[in-house]
C-alpha positions in Angstrom: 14.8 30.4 17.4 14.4 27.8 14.4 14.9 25.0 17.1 11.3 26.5 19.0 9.5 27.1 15.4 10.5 22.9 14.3 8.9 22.6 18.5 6.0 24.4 17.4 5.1 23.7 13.9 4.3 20.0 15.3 6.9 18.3 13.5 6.8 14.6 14.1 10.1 12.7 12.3 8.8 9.2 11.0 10.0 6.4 12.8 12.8 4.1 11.6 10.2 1.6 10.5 8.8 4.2 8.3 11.7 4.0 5.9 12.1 0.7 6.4 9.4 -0.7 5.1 10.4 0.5 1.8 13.2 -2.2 1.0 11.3 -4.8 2.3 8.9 -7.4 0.3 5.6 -6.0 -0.1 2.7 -6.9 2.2 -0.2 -7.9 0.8 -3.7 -6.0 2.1 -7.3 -5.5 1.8 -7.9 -4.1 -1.7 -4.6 -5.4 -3.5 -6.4 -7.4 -6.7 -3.9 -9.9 -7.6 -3.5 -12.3 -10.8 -2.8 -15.8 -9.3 -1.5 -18.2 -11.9 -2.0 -22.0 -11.5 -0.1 -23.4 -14.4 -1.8 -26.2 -16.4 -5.3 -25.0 -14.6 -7.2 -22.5 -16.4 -10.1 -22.7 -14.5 -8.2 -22.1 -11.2 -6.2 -18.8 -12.9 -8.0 -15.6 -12.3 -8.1 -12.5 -10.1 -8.7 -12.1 -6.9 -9.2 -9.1 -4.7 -8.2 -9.5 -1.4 -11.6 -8.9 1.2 -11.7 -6.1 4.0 -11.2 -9.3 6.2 -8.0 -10.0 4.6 -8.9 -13.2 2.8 -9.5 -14.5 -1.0 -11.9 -16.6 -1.8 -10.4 -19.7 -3.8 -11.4 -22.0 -5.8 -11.8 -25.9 -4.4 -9.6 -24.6 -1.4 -12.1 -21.9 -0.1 -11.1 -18.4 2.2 -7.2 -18.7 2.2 -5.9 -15.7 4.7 -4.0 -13.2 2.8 -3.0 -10.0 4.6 0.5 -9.7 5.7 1.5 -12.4 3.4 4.5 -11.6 0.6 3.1 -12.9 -2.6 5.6 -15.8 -2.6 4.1 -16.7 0.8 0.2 -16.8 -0.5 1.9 -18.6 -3.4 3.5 -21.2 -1.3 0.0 -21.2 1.2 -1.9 -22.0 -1.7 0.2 -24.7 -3.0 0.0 -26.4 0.0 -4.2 -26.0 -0.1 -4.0 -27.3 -3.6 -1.6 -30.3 -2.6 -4.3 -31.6 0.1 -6.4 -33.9 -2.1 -7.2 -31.3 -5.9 -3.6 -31.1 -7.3 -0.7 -33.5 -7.0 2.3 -31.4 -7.6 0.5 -27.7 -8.6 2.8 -24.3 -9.7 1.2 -21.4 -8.3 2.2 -18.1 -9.4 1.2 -14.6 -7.1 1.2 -11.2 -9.0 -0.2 -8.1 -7.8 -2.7 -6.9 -10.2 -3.5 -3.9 -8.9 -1.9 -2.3 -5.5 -4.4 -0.3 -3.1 -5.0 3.0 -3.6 -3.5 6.4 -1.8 -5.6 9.1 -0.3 -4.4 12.8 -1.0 -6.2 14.8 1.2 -5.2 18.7 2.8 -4.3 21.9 0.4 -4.5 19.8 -3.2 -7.0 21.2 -5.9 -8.6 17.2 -5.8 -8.5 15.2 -2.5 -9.6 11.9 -2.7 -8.6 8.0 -3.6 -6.1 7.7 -6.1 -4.6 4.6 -7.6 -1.1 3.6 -6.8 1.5 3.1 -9.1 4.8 1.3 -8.4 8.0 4.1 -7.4 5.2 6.9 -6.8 6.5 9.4 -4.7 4.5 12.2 -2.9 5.5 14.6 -5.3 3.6 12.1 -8.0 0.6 11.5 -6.1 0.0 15.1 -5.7 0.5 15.8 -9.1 -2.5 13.2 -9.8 -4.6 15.0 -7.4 -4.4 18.6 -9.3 -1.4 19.5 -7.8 -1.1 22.0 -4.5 -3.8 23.9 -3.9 -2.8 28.5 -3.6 -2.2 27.9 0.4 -0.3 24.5 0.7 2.7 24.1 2.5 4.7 22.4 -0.3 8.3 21.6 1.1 7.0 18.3 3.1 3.5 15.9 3.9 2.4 14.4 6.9 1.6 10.5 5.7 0.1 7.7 7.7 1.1 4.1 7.3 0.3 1.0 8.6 3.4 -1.5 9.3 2.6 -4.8 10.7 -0.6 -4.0 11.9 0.5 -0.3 13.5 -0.4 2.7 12.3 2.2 5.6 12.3 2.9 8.7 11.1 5.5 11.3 10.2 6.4 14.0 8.0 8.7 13.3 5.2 9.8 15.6 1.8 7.3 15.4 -1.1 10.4 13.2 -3.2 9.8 10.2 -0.9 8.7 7.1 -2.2 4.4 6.2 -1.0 3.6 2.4 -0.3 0.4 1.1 -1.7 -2.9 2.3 1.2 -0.8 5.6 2.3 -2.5 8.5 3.2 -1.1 12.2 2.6 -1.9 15.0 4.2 -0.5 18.5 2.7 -0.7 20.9 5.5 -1.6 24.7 4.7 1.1 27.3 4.9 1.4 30.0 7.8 2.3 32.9 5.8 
């Protein structure tokens, strides 16, 4: 019997990747704002928030691709920009400023964009969006995630840990 309800409920386990993701370097995406650092050059040290097409916009170097990219990778990238012809030996530092947001959405008093926080869990970024709402189903969330490019989905407890651009959807109870 509780092997046909799991059938029906539409239970979808997350794929391996899912959890994987979470011990590997962060990804940099649309929205991230980081602080990039060019030591001994002021006026090359600033924010940046990384475009819907993925790119920053850089001084003397112009559009440098971001998305994908770990921040030591854009750091390295924008060495190398730097190196050809504005900077002989330049120190670039990456820093994520501020990470994309979450979306709570489902049986929460609030739904809507919320900002991350590093280690939030589910449980957190419900909390932030009023908490459950009377009919939420609050044992575990359906969340959507993009890995490399690939959007999946899966149903996980409300103590896992979010990435930065999740979305969560709390389901409403049966009964």
């Amino acid at each position: 019997m509780c092997a046909s309800m799991v059938a029906c409920s539409g239970y979808k386990r997350p794929p391996t990747a899912f959890h994987e993701t979470l011990t590997q370097p962060y990804r940099l995406d649309s929205s991230d704002r980081l602080r990039i650092i060019v030591f001994g050059q002021d006026d090359l040290s600033n924010t940046y928030v990384i475009d819907q097409a993925g790119y920053i916009s850089f001084p003397l170097v112009g559009s440098v691709a971001a998305r994908g990219k770990t921040q030591q990778e854009l750091s390295a990238e924008l060495g190398r920009k730097l190196r050809q012809g504005y900077l002989r030996d330049p120190d670039v530092s990456v820093e994520v400023d501020t990470y994309r947001p979450v979306f709570v959405m489902g049986e929460v008093q609030n739904a809507g964009q919320y900002t991350y926080v590093a280690g939030m869990t589910v449980q957190n970024a419900i909390a932030t969006a009023g908490g459950f709402s009377t009919r939420a189903q609050q044992q575990d969330v359906d969340i959507t995630r993009q890995i490399n490019g690939e959007i999946l989905n899966g149903r996980v407890p409300i103590s896992d840990p979010l990435r930065p651009g999740d979305t969560i959807y709390v389901r409403e109870r049966y009964f």
